[in-house]
C-alpha positions in Angstrom: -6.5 22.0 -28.0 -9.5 20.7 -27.3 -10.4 20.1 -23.1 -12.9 17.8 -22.3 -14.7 18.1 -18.5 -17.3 15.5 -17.8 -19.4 15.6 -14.7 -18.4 13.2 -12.1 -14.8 12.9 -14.2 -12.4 10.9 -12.1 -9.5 13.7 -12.5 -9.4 17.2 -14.0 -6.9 19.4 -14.4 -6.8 23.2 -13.8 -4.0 25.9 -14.6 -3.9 29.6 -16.1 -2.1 28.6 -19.0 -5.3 27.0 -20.7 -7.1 29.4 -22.8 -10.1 30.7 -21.2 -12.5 28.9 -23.7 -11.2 25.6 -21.6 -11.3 27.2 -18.3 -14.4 27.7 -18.9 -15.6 24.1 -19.8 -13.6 23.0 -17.6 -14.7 25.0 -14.9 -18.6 24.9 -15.4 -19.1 21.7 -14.2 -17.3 22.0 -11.0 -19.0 25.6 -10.4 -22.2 23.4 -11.0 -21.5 20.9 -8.1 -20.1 17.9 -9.9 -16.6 18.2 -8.5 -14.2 14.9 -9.9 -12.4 12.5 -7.1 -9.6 14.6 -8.0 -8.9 17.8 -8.9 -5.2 19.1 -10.0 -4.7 22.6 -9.4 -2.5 25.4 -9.5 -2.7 28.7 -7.9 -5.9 29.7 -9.6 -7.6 27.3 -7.3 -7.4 30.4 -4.6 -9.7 32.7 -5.9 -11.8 31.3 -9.2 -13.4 28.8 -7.7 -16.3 27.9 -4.6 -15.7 23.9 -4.6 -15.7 22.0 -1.6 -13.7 18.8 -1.3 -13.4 16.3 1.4 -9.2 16.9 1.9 -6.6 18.5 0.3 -2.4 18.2 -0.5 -0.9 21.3 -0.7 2.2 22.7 -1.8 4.4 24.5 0.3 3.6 28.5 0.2 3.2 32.0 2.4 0.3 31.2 4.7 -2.2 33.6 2.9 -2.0 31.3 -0.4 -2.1 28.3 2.2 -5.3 29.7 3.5 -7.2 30.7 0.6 -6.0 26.6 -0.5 -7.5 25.4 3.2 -10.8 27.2 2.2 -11.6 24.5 -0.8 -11.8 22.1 2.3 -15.1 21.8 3.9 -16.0 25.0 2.5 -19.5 24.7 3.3 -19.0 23.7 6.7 -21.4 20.8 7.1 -19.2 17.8 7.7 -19.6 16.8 11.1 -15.9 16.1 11.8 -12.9 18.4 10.7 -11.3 17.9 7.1 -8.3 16.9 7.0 -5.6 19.0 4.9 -1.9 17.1 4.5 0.9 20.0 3.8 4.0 19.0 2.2 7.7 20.6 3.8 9.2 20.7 0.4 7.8 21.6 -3.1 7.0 18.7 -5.8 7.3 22.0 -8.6 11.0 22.5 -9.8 10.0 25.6 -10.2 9.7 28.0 -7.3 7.3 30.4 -7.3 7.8 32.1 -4.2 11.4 32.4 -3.1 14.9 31.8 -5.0 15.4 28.7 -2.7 15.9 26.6 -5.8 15.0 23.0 -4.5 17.5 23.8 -1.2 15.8 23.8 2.0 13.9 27.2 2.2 15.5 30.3 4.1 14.6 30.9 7.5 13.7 34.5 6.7 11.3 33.6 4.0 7.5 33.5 4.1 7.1 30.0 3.0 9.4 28.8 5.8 8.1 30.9 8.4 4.4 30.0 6.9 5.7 26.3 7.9 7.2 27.1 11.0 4.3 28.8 12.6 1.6 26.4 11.8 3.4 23.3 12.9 3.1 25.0 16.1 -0.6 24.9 16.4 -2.8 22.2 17.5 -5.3 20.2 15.4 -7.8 20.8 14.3 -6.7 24.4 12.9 -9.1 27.2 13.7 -9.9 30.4 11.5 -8.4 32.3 14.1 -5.3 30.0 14.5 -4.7 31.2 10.6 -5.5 34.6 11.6 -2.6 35.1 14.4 -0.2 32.8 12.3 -0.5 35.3 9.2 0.2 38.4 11.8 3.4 36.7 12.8 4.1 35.9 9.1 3.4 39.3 8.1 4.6 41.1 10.8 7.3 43.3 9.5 5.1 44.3 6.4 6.9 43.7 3.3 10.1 43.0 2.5 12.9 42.8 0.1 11.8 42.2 -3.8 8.3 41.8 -2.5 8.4 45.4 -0.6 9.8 46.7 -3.6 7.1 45.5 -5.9 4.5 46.9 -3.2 6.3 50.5 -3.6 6.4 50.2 -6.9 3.1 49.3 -7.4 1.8 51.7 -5.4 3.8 54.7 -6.7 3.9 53.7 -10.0 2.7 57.5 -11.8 0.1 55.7 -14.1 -1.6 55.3 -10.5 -0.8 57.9 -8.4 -1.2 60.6 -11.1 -3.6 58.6 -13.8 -5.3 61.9 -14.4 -1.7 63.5 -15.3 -0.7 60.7 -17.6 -3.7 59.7 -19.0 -3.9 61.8 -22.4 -6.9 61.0 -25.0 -5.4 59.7 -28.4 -1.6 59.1 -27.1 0.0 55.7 -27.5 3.3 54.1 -26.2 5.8 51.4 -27.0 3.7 49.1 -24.8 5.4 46.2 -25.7 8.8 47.6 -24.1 7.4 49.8 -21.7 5.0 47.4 -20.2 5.9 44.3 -20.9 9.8 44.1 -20.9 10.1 45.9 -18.2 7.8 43.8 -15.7 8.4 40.9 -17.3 4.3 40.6 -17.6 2.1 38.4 -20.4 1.7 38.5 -24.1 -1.7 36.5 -25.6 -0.9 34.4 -28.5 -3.9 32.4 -30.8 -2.7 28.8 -31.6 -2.2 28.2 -35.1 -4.9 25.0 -35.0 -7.6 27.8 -33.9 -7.1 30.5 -36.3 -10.3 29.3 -38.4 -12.3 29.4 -35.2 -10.6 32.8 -34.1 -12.0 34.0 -37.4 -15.6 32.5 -37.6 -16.2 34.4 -34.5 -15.3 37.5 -35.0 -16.8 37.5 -38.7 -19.9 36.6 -36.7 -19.3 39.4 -34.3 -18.7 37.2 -31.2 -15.6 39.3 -30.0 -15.8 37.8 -26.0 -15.8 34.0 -27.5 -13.3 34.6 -30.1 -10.8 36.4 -27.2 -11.4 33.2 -25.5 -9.4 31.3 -27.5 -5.9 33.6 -26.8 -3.4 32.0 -25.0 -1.9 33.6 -22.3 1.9 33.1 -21.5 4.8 34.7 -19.6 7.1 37.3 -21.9 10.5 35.5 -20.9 8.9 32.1 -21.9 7.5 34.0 -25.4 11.1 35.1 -25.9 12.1 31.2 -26.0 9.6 30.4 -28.8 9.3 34.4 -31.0 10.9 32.8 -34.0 7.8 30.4 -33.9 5.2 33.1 -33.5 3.7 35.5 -36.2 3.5 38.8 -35.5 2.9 40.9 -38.7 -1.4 39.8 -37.9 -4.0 41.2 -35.7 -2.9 38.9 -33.0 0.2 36.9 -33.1 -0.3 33.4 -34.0 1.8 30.5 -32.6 3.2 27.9 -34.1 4.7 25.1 -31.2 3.4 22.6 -28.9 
């Protein structure tokens, strides 16, 4: 797949799911200052990018996300009037990514709704420290449920809190099992289509460029298409759309 990003492009779009070769042309000319009229993003618009756009429609989310989307406003501060940001109450995605509210209206316990709840309490135009006490109230009980358990997990995990224990020159493990199963984490793929590109660059000894062109995607979603991926090579090479 081949991504074209012109400067001054009318529309681009951004997710993770484009290998990094296209991130990268498509990011260069919006690190550059040529920023489209519109720009489609995803949640890698929170921390890969310093653009500064005149307004913004965001998605539903916990207010740290919301805030990190807010800073691609008026970044650089220099408009003489505040920017205006338009948040949606529901989600556009039929997918949620941050509770199990499934489309329904979200639960009154969750971040996203309490995210909502709080800001529609403060006054316009929205300060930096408006944000500040609204994620305090968010966050105020710490973590919780699935996301509290990921946090303990996380930070007890024993590859962490004893890497020097478990860290053993020349050992291997079932990584695909042990790491990937069981967090339900990412697996690259190389598109068929780029296999004589994968090649030329790593006969030329370009390793960086020809990792570029891996595909990254989520282990339950390779799952759906293993019987149209190769994985006797080097790196497994899929065969779908």
């Amino acid at each position: 797949m081949q991504v074209e990003a012109r400067f001054g492009s009318t529309a681009v779009l951004l997710h993770s799911h484009f290998n990094q070769a296209d991130r990268n042309r498509i990011e260069r000319p919006l690190q550059l200052g040529s920023l489209p009229k519109v720009l489609v993003a995803t949640q890698v618009v929170e921390v890969s990018l310093d653009v500064d756009f005149d307004q913004a429609f965001v998605e539903p989310a916990p207010i740290d996300a919301l805030v990190q989307r807010m800073g691609r406003v008026n970044r650089s501060g220099e408009r003489p009037a505040p920017s205006t940001v338009t948040l949606f109450r529901d989600q556009v995605n039929p997918f949620n990514l941050y509770c199990d509210c499934r489309g329904r209206s979200h639960n009154q316990d969750c971040r996203v709704s309490l995210s909502l709840q709080e800001l529609a309490k403060i006054e316009n135009p929205v300060s930096e420290s408006d944000l500040v006490k609204v994620a305090n109230l968010v966050y105020a009980d710490g973590y919780r449920g699935d996301e509290g358990k990921a946090f303990e997990e996380g930070l007890k995990h024993p590859d962490i809190a004893d890497i020097e224990g478990n860290l053993l020159a020349g050992a291997h493990q079932e990584w695909v099992a042990h790491v990937i199963e069981s967090t339900d984490g990412t697996v690259e793929v190389l598109p068929k289509e780029l296999v004589s590109d994968y090649r030329d660059k790593r006969e030329q000894g370009l390793w960086l460029e020809a990792n570029s062109l891996l595909v990254s995607i989520r282990f339950k979603r390779f799952m759906s298409i293993k019987d149209k991926v190769d994985s006797s090579k080097d790196h497994w090479i899929a065969d779908c759309p």
